[in-house]
C-alpha positions in Angstrom: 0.0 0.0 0.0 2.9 2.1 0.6 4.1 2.5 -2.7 0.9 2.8 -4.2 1.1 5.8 -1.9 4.3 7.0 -3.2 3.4 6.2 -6.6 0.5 8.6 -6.7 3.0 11.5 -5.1 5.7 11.4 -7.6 3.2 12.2 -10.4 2.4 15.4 -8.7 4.6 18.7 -9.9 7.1 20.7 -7.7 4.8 23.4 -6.8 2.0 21.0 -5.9 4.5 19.0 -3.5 5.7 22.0 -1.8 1.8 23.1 -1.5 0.6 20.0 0.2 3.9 20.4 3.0 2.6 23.3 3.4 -0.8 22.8 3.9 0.1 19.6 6.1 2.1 21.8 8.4 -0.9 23.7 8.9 -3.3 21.0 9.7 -0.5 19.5 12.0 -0.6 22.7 14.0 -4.4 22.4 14.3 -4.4 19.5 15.2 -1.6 20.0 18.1 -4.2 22.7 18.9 -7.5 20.7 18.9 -5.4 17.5 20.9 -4.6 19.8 23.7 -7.9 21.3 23.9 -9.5 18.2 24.1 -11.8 18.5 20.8 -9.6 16.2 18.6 -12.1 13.4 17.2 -9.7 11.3 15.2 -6.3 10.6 16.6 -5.2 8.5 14.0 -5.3 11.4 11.3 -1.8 12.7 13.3 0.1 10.0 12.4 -1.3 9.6 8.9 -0.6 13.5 8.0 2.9 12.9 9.7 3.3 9.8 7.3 2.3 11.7 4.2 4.3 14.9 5.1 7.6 12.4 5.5 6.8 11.4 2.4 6.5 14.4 0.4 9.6 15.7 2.1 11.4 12.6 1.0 10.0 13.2 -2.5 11.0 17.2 -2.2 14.4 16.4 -1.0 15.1 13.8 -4.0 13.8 16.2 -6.3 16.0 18.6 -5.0 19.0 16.5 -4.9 18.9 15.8 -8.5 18.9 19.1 -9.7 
């Protein structure tokens, strides 16, 4: 399932990688946010975004690399 994963994330462009870290930062921060309040309804989405951001970092750094 994995690579299916990171199959579907190299076919997206630069900008559209650097996008999605971007907005996954953001959710990470709300989540941190709704966790400490106490309103956080699914737990399990923190370590899935954490997941997908490694990921597109991984992707951004290789892409990086290569040029």
């Amino acid at each position: 399932m994995a690579n299916s994963k990171a199959t579907a994330l190299r076919q997206l462009s630069d900008a559209d990688v650097t996008r999605r870290i971007r907005e996954n930062k953001l959710e990470a921060i709300n989540l941190k946010v709704q966790k400490a309040s106490g309103a956080l309804e699914n737990s399990a989405r923190v370590r899935t975004l954490r997941r997908e951001n490694a990921r597109l970092l991984t992707l951004h750094n290789e892409r990086k690399n290569q040029a």
